[in-house]
N, C-alpha and C positions, 0 to 999 in steps of 0.2 A: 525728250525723256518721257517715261511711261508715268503714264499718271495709276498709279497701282491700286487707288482706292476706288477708281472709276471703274478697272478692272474688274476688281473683284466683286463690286456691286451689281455688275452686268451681269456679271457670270453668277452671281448669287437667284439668279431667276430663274428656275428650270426650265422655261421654255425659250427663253435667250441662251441657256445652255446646249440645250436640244439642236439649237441653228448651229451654233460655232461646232458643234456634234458635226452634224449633217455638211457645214461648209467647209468641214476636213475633209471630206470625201472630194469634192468638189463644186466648181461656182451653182448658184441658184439664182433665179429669177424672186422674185417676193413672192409670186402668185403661187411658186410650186414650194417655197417655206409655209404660206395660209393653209395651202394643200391640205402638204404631207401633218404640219402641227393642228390640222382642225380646228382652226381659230380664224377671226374674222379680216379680213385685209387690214383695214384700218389698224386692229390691233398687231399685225404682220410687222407694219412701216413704224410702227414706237418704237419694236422690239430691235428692230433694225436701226433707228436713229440713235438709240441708248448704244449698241454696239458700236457701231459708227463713231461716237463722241467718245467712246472711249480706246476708241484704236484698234478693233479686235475685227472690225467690218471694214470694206469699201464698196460703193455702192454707187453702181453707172448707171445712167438714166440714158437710153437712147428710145425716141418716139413714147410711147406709153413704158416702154419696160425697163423697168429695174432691176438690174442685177448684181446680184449681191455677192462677195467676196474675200473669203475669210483675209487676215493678215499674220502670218501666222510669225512675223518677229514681233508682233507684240506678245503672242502667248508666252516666245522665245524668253523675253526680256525679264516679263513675269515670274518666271519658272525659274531662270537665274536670281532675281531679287527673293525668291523663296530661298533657292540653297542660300544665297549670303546670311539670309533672318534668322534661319536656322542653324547655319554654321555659329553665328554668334551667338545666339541663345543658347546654344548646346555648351558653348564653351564656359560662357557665364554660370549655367545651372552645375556643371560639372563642377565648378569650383567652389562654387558654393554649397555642393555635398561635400566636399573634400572639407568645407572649412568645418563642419558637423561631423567629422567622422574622427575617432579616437585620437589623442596625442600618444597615448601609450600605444604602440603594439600589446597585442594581447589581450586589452582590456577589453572586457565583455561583460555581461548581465551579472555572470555568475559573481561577479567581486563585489555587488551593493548589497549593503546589509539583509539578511532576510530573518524575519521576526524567530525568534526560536520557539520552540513547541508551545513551550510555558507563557510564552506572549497572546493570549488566546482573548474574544470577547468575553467567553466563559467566565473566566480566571477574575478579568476585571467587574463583572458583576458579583462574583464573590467578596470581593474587596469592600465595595459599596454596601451588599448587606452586610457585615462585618461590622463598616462603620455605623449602620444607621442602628445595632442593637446597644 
């Protein structure tokens, strides 16, 4: 099972984005991810271990080279647990407008009281000097 908060946390890194970006295309070496992202090796292989741990890389090590390898049923898996979240929050949120929304057919703004002309600030500051003479 996809651990989905590792997911997203990976993927919340632009430049761990960038890789999974680039490792759709196809496999990389780490040297040609340092490369192409203009970042340091060292910091190339985090970027890669964080992917890695979370399911989204594989990463083969033969002699010095690493090469690194999207996986892409974990995006798959991801992107399914999205529609589900969604599916269900939609259905929740929708019924829960429906429970806010009229009993009566019809019923709209225009039926709540609206002050009538004579109901005015004016009116009521007259009232007030009135009483205080």
């Amino acid at each position: 099972m996809v651990n989905q908060v590792a997911v997203f946390a990976a993927l919340g890194d632009r430049s761990r984005c960038r890789m999974v970006e680039r490792l759709a295309a196809t496999e990389a070496t780490v040297s040609q991810l340092a490369q192409e992202a203009a970042i340091s090796l060292p910091a190339t292989l985090k970027h890669v271990r964080v992917l890695e741990q979370a399911g989204l890389v594989a990463a083969t090590k033969q002699g010095r080279t690493v090469t690194v390898r999207l996986q892409p049923q974990t995006l798959a898996d991801s992107e399914a647990w999205l529609h589900r979240t969604r599916t269900f929050w939609t259905a929740r949120l929708d019924a829960l407008a429906a429970s806010f929304a009229p009993e009566r057919p019809g019923l709209d703004d225009s039926d709540h009281h609206r002050p009538d002309e004579h109901d005015t600030d004016d009116d009521a500051d007259a009232d007030d000097t009135e009483d205080r003479e």
